[in-house]
C-alpha positions as a Markdown table, in Angstrom:
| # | Residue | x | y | z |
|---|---|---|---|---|
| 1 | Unk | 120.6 | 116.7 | 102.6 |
| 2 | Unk | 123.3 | 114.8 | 100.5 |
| 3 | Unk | 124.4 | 111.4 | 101.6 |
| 4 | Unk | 127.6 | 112.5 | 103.2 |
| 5 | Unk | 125.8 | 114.9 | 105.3 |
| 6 | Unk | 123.5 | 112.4 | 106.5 |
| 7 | Unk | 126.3 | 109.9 | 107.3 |
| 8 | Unk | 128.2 | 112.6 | 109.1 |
| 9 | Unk | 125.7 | 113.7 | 111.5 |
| 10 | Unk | 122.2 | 113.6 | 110.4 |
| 11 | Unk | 119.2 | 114.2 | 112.5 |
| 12 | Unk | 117.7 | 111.4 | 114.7 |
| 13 | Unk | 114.6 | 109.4 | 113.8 |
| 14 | Unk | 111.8 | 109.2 | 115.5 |
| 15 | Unk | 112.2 | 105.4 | 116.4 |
| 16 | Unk | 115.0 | 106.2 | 118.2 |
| 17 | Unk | 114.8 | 106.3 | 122.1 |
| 18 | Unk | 117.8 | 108.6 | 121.7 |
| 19 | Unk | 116.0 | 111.4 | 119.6 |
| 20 | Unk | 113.1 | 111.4 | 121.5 |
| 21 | Unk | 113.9 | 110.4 | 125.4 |
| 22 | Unk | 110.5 | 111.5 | 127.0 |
| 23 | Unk | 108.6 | 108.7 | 124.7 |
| 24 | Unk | 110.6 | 105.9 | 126.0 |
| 25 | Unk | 110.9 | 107.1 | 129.3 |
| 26 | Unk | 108.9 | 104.0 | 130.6 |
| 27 | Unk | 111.6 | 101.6 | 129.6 |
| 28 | Unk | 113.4 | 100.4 | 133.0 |
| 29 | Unk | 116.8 | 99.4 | 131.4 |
| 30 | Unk | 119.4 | 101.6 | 129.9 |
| 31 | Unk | 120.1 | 101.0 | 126.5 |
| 32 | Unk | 122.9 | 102.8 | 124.3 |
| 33 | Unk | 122.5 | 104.1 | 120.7 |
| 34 | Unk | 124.1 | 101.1 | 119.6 |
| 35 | Unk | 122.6 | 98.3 | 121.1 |
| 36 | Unk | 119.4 | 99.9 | 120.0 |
| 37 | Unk | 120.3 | 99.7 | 116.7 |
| 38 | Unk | 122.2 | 96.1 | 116.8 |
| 39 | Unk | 118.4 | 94.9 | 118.6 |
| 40 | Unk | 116.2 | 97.0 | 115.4 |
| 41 | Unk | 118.3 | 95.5 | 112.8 |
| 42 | Unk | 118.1 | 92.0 | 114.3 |
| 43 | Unk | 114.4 | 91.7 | 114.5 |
| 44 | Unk | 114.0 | 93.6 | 111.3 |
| 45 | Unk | 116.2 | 90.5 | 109.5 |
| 46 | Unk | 113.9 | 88.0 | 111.0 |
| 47 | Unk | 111.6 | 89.6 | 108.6 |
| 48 | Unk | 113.4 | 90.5 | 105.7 |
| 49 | Unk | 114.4 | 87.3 | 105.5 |
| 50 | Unk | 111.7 | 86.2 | 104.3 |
| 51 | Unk | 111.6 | 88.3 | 100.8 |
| 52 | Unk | 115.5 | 87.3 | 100.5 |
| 53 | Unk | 116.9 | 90.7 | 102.4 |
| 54 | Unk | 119.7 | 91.8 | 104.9 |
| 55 | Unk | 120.1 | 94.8 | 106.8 |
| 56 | Unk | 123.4 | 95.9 | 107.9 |
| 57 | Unk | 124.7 | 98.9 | 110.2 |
| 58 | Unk | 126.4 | 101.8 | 107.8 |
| 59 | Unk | 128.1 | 103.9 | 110.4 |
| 60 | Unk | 125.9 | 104.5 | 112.6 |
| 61 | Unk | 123.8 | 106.2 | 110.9 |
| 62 | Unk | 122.0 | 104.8 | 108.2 |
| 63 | Unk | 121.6 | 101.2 | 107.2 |
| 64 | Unk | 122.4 | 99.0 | 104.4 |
| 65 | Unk | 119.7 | 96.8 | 102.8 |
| 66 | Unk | 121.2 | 94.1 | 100.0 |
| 67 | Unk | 119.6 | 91.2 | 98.8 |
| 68 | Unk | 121.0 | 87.7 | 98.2 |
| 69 | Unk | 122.4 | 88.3 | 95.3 |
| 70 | Unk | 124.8 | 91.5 | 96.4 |
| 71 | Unk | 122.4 | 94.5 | 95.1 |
| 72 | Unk | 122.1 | 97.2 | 97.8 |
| 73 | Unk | 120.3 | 100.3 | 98.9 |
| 74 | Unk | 121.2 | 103.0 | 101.2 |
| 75 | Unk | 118.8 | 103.6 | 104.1 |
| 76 | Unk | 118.6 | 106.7 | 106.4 |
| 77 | Unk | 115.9 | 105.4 | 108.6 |
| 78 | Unk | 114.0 | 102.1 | 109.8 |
| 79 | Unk | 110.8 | 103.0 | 108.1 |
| 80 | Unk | 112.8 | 103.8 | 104.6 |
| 81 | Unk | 113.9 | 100.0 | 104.8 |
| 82 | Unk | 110.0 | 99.0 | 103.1 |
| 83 | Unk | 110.3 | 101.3 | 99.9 |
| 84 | Unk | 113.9 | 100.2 | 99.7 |
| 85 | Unk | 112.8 | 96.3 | 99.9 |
| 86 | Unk | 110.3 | 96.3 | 97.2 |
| 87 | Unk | 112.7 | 98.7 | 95.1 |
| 88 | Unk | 115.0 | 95.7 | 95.3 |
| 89 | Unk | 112.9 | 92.9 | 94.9 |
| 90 | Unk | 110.6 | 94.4 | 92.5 |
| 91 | Unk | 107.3 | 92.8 | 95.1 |
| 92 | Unk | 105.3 | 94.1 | 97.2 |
| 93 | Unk | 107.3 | 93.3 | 100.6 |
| 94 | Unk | 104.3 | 94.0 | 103.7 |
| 95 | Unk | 105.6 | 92.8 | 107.1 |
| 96 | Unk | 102.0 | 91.9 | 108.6 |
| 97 | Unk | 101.9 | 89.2 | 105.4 |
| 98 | Unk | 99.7 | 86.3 | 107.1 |
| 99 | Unk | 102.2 | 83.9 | 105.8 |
| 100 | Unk | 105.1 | 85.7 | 106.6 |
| 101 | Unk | 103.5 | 85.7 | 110.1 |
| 102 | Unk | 102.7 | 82.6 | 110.1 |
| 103 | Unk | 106.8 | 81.4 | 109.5 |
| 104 | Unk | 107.7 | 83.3 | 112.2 |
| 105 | Unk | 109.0 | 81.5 | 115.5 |
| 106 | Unk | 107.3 | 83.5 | 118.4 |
| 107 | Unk | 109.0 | 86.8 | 119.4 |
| 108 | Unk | 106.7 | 88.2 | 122.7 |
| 109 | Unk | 108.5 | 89.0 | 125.3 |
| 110 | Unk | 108.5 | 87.0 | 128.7 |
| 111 | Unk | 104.9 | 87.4 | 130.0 |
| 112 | Unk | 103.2 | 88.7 | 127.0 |
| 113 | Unk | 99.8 | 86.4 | 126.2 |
| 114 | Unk | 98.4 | 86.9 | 122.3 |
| 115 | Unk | 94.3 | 87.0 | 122.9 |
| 116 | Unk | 92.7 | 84.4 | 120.2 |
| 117 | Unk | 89.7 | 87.0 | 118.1 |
C-alpha cells in the first residue's frame, strides 16, 4: 500500500480496541479512536524518551517518530515505532531495558500490586 493510501483510510491495527471490539470487550469505559490514540502515544513517550524520541499523531492514522534533533520516520502502526527508533538512533532501542525500567516513575493503575520474584 503506498503512503497516501494508508493515510487515507488504511486498515486498523490490531492494538486497536476499534479494529478488534470483541478483545476489549472487558473494558468498562467507552473510549473513542482518538483518545485511544492520544493515551498510546502518551505512555509510548514516557519511553522513548529515554533514547531521545517523540511520537506524534499524523492524521489519524499513522504516527510520527522524530528525534531531538528534527529527523523523522513515518509510522503505520504502534509496533512499527521499535524498528523505526533504532533506524533513527542507530542503537538497539528495547523497552523492557532494566535501566530504562528502572527511570521510570510507576505507571500501575489504581489497585495494581507488582509481586517481588
Amino acid at each position: 500500500m503506498c503512503s497516501l493510501c494508508g493515510v487515507l483510510g488504511g486498515r486498523g491495527h490490531w492494538t486497536e480496541s476499534s479494529s478488534s471490539p470483541e478483545a476489549f470487550a472487558s473494558r468498562r469505559e467507552e473510549v473513542t479512536r482518538r483518545r485511544e490514540r492520544q493515551e498510546r502515544i502518551r505512555l509510548a513517550n514516557r519511553v522513548l524518551g529515554h533514547y531521545g524520541l517523540k511520537l506524534a499523531d499524523f492524521s489519524g492514522g499513522a504516527y510520527v517518530l522524530s528525534t531531538r534533533t528534527g529527523r523523522s520516520k513515518i509510522v503505520d502502526n504502534i509496533t512499527e515505532v521499535w524498528i523505526a527508533a533504532e533506524a533513527l538512533t542507530g542503537r538497539s532501542c528495547d523497552p523492557l531495558d532494566p535501566a530504562l525500567l528502572a527511570g521510570l516513575p510507576a505507571c500501575r493503575p489504581a489497585g495494581m500490586t507488582v509481586r517481588a520474584r
